[in-house]
C-alpha positions in Angstrom: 133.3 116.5 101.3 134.5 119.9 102.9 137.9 120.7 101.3 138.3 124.0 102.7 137.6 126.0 105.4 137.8 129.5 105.7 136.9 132.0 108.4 137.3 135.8 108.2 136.4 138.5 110.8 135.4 142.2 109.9 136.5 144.9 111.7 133.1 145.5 113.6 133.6 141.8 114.6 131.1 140.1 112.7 132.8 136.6 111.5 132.1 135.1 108.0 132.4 131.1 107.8 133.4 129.8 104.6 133.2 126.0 103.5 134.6 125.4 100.4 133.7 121.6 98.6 135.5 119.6 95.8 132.5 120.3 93.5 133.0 123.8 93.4 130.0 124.5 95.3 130.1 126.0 99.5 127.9 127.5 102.2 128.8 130.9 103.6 127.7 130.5 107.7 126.9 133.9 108.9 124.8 135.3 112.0 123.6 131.8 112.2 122.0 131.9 108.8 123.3 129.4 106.0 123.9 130.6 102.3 124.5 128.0 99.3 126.7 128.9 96.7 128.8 128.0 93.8 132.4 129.2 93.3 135.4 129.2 91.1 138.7 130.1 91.5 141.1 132.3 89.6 144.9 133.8 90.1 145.4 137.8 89.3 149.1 139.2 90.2 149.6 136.2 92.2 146.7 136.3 94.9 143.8 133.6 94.5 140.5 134.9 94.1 137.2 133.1 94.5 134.2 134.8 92.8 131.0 133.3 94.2 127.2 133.2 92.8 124.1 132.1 94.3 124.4 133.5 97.4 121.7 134.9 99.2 121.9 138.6 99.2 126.0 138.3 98.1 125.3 137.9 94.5 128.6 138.4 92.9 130.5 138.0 96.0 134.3 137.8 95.7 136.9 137.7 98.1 140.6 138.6 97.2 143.2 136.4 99.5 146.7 138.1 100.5 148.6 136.7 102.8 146.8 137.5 106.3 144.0 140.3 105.6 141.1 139.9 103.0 138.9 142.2 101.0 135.3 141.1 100.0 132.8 143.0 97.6 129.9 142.6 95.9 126.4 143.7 96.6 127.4 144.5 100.3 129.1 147.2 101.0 133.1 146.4 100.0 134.9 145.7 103.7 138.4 144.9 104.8 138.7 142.2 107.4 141.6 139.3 108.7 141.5 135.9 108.4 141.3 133.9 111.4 141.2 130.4 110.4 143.4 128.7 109.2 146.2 129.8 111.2 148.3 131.8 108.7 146.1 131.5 105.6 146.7 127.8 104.4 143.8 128.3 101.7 145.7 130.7 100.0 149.1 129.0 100.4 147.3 126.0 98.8 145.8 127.6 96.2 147.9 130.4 95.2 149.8 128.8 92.5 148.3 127.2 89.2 148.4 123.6 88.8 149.6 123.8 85.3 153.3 123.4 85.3 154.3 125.7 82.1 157.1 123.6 81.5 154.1 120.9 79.9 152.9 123.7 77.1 152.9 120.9 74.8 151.4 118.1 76.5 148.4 116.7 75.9 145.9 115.4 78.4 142.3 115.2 79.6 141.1 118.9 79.7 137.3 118.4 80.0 134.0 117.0 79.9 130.6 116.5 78.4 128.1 113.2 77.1 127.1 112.3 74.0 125.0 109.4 73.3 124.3 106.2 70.8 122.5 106.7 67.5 123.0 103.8 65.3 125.0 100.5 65.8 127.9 101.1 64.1 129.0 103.4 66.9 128.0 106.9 65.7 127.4 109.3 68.4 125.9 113.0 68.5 127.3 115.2 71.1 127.3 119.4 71.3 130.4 120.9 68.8 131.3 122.9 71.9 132.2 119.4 73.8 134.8 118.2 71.1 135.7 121.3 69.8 139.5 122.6 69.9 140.9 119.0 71.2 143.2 117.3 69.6 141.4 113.6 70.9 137.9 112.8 71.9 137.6 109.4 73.9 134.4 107.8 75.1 134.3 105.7 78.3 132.4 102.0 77.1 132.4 98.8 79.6 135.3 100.0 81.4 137.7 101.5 78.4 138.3 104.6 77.1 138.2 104.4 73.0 139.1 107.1 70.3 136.0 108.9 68.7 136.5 110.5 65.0 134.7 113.8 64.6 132.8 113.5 61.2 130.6 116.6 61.0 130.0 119.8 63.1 127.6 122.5 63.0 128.8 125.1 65.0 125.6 127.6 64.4 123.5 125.0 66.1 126.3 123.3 68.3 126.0 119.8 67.2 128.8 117.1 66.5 128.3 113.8 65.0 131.4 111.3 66.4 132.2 107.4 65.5 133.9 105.3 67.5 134.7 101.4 66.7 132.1 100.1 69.6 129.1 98.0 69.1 126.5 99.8 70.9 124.1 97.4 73.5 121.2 100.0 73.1 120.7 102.4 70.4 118.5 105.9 71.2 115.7 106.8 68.5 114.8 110.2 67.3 111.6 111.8 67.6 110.1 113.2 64.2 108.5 115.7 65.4 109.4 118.2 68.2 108.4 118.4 71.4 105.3 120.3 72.7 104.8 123.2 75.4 104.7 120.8 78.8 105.6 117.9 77.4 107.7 116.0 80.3 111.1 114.8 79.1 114.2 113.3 81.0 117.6 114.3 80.6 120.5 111.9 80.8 124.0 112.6 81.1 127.4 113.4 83.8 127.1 116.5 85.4 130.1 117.8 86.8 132.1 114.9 84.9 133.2 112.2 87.4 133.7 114.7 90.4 130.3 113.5 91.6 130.1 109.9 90.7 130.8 108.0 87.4 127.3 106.6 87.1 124.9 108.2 85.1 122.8 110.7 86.2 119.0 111.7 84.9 116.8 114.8 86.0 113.5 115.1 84.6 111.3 118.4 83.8 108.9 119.6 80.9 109.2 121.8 77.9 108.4 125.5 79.5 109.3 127.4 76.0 109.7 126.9 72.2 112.1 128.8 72.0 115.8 129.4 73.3 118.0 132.0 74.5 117.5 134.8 72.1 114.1 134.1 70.2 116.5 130.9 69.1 113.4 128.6 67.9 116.1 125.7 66.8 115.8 125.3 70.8 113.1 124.8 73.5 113.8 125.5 77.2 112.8 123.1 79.9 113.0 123.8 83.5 115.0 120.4 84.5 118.4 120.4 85.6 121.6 120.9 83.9 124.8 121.4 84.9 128.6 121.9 82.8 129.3 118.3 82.2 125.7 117.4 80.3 126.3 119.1 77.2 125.5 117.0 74.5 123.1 114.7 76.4 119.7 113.1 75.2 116.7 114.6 76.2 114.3 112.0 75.9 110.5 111.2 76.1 108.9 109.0 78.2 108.9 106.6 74.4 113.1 106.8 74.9 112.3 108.9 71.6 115.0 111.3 71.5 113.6 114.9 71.5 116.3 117.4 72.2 120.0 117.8 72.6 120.9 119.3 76.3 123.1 122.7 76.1 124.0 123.2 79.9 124.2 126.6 81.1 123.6 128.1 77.8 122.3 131.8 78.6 123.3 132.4 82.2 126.3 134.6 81.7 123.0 136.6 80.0 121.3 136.4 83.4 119.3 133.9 82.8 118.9 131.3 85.8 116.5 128.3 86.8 116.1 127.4 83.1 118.1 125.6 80.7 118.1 124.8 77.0 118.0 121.7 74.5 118.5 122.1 70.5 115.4 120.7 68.9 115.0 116.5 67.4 113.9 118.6 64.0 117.6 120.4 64.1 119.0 117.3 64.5 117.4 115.3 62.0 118.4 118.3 59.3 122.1 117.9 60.5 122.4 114.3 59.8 120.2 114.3 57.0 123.1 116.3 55.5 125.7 113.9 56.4 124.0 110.7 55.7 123.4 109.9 58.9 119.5 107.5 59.1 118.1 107.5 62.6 116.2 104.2 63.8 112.4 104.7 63.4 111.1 106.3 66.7 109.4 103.6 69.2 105.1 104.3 69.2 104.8 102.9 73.0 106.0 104.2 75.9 108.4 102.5 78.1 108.5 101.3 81.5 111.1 103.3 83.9 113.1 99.9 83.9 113.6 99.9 80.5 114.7 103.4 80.4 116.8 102.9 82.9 118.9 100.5 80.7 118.3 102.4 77.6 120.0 105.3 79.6 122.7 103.2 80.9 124.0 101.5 78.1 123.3 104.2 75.3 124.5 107.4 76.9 128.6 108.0 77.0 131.0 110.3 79.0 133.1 112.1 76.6 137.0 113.5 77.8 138.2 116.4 75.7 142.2 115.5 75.4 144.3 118.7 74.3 147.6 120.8 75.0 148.2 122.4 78.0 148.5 125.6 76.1 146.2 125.1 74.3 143.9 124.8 77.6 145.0 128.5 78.7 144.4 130.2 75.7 140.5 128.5 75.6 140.0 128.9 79.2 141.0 132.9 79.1 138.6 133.3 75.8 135.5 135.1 77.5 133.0 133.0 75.4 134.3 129.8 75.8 131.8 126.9 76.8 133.8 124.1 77.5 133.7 122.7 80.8 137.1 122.5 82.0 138.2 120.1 84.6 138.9 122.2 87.6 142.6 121.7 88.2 142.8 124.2 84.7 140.9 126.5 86.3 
């Protein structure tokens, strides 16, 4: 669904046709050409400013609203140009003031996103340490209510969380014991985006294309499936429902790495629980039909809401090296 529109004409009369969508994603219409992108929005001495990436040829395009005219840059030439729809510049009159009302520093509410999934019947749950970290509660969403999980361990070298809740799990995921191999297929399972999407759960599938992560990191492997902020913390699965990686969305792009995406290893997760006392189940020898790991899927993956301050929200969200995928109302 469009929720903005925005056109702006240069001064040699070329126009630029901006549609703006409530995933943070757009197309840029110009000379009859269409350009995906992705956007975000951000507030510098009180004009909105929406930085854009995946454009075709605009990498890194950025256009700075105030009040009639507009300046855009990036990898074309910088230009000066006035806005000719909407009639006297709704988008930024909408936009230009944060939805955080300062008055609420300390009040706490549902700042992000990210999945975690089942691991034993008693309710524990393994997510990424970056998904839980810094908030003051963690829920999960199970048949239809949102219940506290208690953070028992982190490691925060290897991004890993193990949670409990007080649930009785319908389906339990089992962990591979040994890692995944170069082109190996795998699924991953999760909620990308959060809810802005849908609330169902969404799968992509892919193979192993490296052994190692970001960095000569071989604690990771990188598969060339999708992820997106909201999966962290997802299972990444066999075609056995064997658990063989943990998904880390994004990791590595602000690097400049693109197209391919990262999960920390079934081995590094079996030495993290091993430390706390957490026993996997015994991984299943058969594989499974696409039925049954549809409901394996379903009823053993969780969303996961971050709850914290409001301040504490802006001080995370202006830290350059924060991961957290903030709901977009914070951003």
């Amino acid at each position: 669904m469009v929720q903005y529109g925005l056109k702006i004409q240069e001064s040699n009369g070329e126009i630029y046709e901006f549609k703006f969508f409530d995933d943070l994603t757009g197309f840029l219409i110009l000379n009859n050409s269409k350009y995906r992108f992705s956007y975000s929005r951000f507030y510098h001495n009180g004009k909105i400013s929406i930085k854009f990436a995946d454009v075709k040829e605009y990498w890194d395009l950025a256009v700075y609203l105030n009040e009639m005219n507009v300046t855009v840059s990036g990898t074309k030439d910088f230009f000066k140009g006035k806005i000719i729809y909407p009639p006297r510049n709704k988008f930024a009159e909408k936009n230009n003031k944060p939805k955080i009302n300062s008055d609420n520093n300390n009040k706490i509410v549902a700042a992000a996103s990210g999945t975690g999934f089942f691991v034993s019947t008693k309710g524990h749950i393994i997510t990424n340490n970056h998904v839980i970290d810094g908030c003051d509660n963690n829920k999960l969403s199970f048949e239809g209510k949102e219940i506290e999980a208690l953070v028992l361990a982190v490691d925060k070298k290897n991004d890993l969380a193990i949670l409990k809740a007080e649930v009785n799990p319908k389906k339990v995921y089992s962990v591979a014991t040994e890692d995944a191999s170069l082109l190996e297929d795998i699924i991953i399972a999760g909620y990308p985006l959060g809810k802005k999407v849908s609330a169902a759960i969404k799968t992509s599938k892919g193979s192993i294309t490296a052994l190692a992560g970001y960095g000569d990191n071989y604690s990771e492997f990188q598969t060339d499936a999708a992820l997106n902020q909201g999966n962290s913390g997802g299972p990444i699965m066999d075609q056995k429902g064997n658990v063989v990686g943990v998904a880390v969305a994004n990791y590595g792009k602000q690097a400049g790495v693109e197209s391919f995406n990262f999960g920390i290893k079934s081995s590094t997760l079996r030495t993290f629980a091993n430390s706390n006392g957490l026993k996997f189940l015994p991984p299943n020898s058969r594989e499974m039909s696409n039925k049954d790991l549809g409901t394996l899927i379903t009823d053993g993956t969780v969303y996961l809401e971050c709850y914290m301050t409001v301040a504490k929200i802006k001080r995370m969200i202006a830290e350059a090296e924060n991961r957290k995928a903030f709901f977009s109302e914070f951003e």
